[in-house]
C-alpha positions as CSV (number, residue, x, y, z in Angstrom):
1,X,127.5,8.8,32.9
2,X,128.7,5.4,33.3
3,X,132.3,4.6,34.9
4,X,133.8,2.1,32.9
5,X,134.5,-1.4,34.5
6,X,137.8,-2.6,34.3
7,X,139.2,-6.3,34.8
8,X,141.2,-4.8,37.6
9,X,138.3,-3.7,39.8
10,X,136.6,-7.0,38.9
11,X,139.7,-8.8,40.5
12,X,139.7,-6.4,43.1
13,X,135.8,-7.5,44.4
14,X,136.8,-10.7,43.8
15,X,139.4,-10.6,46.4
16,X,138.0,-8.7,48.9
17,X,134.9,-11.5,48.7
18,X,137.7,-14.2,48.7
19,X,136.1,-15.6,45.7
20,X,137.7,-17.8,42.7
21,X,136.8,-15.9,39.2
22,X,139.9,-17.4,37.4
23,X,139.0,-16.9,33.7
24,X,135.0,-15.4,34.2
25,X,136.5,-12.1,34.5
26,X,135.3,-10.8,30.8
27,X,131.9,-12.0,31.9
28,X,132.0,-10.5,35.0
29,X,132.5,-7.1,33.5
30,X,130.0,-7.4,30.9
31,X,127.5,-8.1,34.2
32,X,128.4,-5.2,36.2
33,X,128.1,-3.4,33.1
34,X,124.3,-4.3,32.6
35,X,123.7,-4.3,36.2
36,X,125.4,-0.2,36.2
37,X,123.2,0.5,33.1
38,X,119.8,-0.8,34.5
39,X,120.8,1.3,37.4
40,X,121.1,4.5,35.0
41,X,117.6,3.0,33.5
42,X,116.1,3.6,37.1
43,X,117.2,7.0,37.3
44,X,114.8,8.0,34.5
45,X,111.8,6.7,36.3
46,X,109.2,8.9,37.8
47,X,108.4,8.6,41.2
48,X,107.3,11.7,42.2
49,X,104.0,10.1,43.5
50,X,105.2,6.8,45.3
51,X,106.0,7.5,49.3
52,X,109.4,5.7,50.5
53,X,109.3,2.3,51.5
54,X,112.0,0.8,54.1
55,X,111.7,-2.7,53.1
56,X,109.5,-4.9,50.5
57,X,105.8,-4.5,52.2
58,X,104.4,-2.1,54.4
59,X,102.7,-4.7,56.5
60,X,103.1,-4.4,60.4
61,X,104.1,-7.0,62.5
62,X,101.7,-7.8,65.1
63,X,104.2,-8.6,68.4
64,X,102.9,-9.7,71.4
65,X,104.1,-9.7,74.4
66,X,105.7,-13.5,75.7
67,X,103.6,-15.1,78.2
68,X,106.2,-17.2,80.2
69,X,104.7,-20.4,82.2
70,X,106.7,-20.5,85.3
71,X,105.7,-23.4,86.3
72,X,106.7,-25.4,83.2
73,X,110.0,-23.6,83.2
74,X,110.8,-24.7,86.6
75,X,109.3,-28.4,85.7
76,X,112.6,-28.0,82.6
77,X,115.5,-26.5,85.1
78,X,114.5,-29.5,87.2
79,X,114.4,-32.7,84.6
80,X,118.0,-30.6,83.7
81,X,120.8,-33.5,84.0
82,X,123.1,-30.9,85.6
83,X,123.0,-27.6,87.2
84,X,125.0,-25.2,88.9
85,X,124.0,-21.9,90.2
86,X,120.9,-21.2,88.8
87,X,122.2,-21.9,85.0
88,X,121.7,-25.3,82.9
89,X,124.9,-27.2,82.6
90,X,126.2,-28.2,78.9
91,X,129.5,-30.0,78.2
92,X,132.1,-28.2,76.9
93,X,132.0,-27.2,73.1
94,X,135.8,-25.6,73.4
95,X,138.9,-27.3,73.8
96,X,141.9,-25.9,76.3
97,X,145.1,-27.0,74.2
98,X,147.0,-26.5,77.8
Protein backbone atom coordinates (compact mmCIF):
# COMPACT_ATOMS: atom_id res chain seq x y z
CA UNK A 1 0.00 0.00 0.00
CA UNK A 2 1.00 3.36 -1.11
CA UNK A 3 1.83 6.23 1.48
CA UNK A 4 0.34 9.17 0.24
CA UNK A 5 2.73 12.14 -0.90
CA UNK A 6 2.07 15.26 0.59
CA UNK A 7 3.35 18.91 -0.59
CA UNK A 8 4.95 19.06 2.77
CA UNK A 9 7.39 16.18 2.29
CA UNK A 10 7.92 17.40 -1.30
CA UNK A 11 9.21 20.81 0.34
CA UNK A 12 10.95 18.86 2.76
CA UNK A 13 13.35 16.99 -0.17
CA UNK A 14 13.46 20.05 -1.63
CA UNK A 15 15.24 21.56 1.17
CA UNK A 16 17.36 19.14 2.33
CA UNK A 17 18.69 19.04 -1.61
CA UNK A 18 18.81 22.91 -1.37
CA UNK A 19 16.83 23.04 -4.51
CA UNK A 20 14.27 25.85 -5.79
CA UNK A 21 10.73 24.03 -6.59
CA UNK A 22 8.69 27.40 -6.04
CA UNK A 23 5.39 26.58 -7.69
CA UNK A 24 6.33 22.67 -9.35
CA UNK A 25 5.29 21.34 -6.17
CA UNK A 26 1.81 19.72 -7.52
CA UNK A 27 3.94 18.21 -10.24
CA UNK A 28 6.39 17.03 -8.14
CA UNK A 29 3.88 14.95 -6.18
CA UNK A 30 2.16 13.65 -9.05
CA UNK A 31 5.98 12.20 -9.99
CA UNK A 32 6.84 10.67 -6.86
CA UNK A 33 3.53 9.26 -7.05
CA UNK A 34 4.20 7.41 -10.38
CA UNK A 35 7.70 6.79 -9.51
CA UNK A 36 6.13 4.99 -5.84
CA UNK A 37 3.55 3.15 -7.99
CA UNK A 38 6.03 1.64 -10.69
CA UNK A 39 7.87 0.66 -7.56
CA UNK A 40 4.68 -1.29 -6.28
CA UNK A 41 4.48 -2.56 -10.23
CA UNK A 42 8.05 -4.20 -9.49
CA UNK A 43 7.05 -5.96 -6.61
CA UNK A 44 4.66 -8.19 -8.69
CA UNK A 45 7.42 -9.35 -10.82
CA UNK A 46 8.82 -12.79 -10.76
CA UNK A 47 12.23 -13.36 -10.23
CA UNK A 48 12.55 -16.33 -8.69
CA UNK A 49 14.99 -17.54 -11.52
CA UNK A 50 17.33 -14.38 -12.08
CA UNK A 51 20.59 -14.54 -9.63
CA UNK A 52 21.44 -10.95 -7.93
CA UNK A 53 23.42 -8.64 -9.74
CA UNK A 54 25.63 -5.81 -7.88
CA UNK A 55 25.72 -3.44 -10.68
CA UNK A 56 24.45 -3.24 -14.47
CA UNK A 57 26.76 -6.12 -16.16
CA UNK A 58 28.45 -8.94 -14.80
CA UNK A 59 31.56 -8.33 -16.86
CA UNK A 60 35.03 -8.48 -14.89
CA UNK A 61 37.52 -6.00 -15.05
CA UNK A 62 40.71 -7.20 -16.32
CA UNK A 63 43.37 -5.05 -13.86
CA UNK A 64 46.84 -5.30 -14.32
CA UNK A 65 49.29 -4.57 -12.40
CA UNK A 66 51.22 -0.82 -13.13
CA UNK A 67 54.47 -1.25 -14.71
CA UNK A 68 56.37 1.99 -13.43
CA UNK A 69 59.51 3.18 -15.75
CA UNK A 70 61.87 4.42 -13.32
CA UNK A 71 63.96 5.82 -15.48
CA UNK A 72 61.37 8.16 -17.17
CA UNK A 73 60.10 9.07 -13.66
CA UNK A 74 63.41 10.25 -12.61
CA UNK A 75 63.95 11.90 -16.28
CA UNK A 76 60.15 14.08 -14.87
CA UNK A 77 61.43 14.90 -11.03
CA UNK A 78 64.38 16.29 -12.83
CA UNK A 79 62.93 18.64 -15.90
CA UNK A 80 60.70 19.61 -12.38
CA UNK A 81 61.12 23.62 -12.06
CA UNK A 82 61.30 23.23 -8.29
CA UNK A 83 61.86 20.72 -5.78
CA UNK A 84 62.28 20.22 -2.28
CA UNK A 85 62.82 17.07 -0.39
CA UNK A 86 62.03 14.53 -2.62
CA UNK A 87 58.39 16.06 -3.61
CA UNK A 88 57.53 18.27 -6.79
CA UNK A 89 57.08 21.96 -5.87
CA UNK A 90 53.62 23.68 -6.97
CA UNK A 91 52.71 27.36 -6.05
CA UNK A 92 50.39 27.83 -3.65
CA UNK A 93 46.58 27.25 -4.52
CA UNK A 94 45.49 28.61 -0.74
CA UNK A 95 45.60 31.96 0.47
CA UNK A 96 46.78 32.90 4.34
CA UNK A 97 44.44 35.96 5.11
CA UNK A 98 47.16 36.70 8.03
Amino acid sequence: MLKDIKKEDIERLAQLARIDIEGKEAGLVKDAENILEYFEQLKDVNTDNISPMSGASDMVNQAEADDIDKGLLQKGIESFPETKDGYLKVPGVMKNND
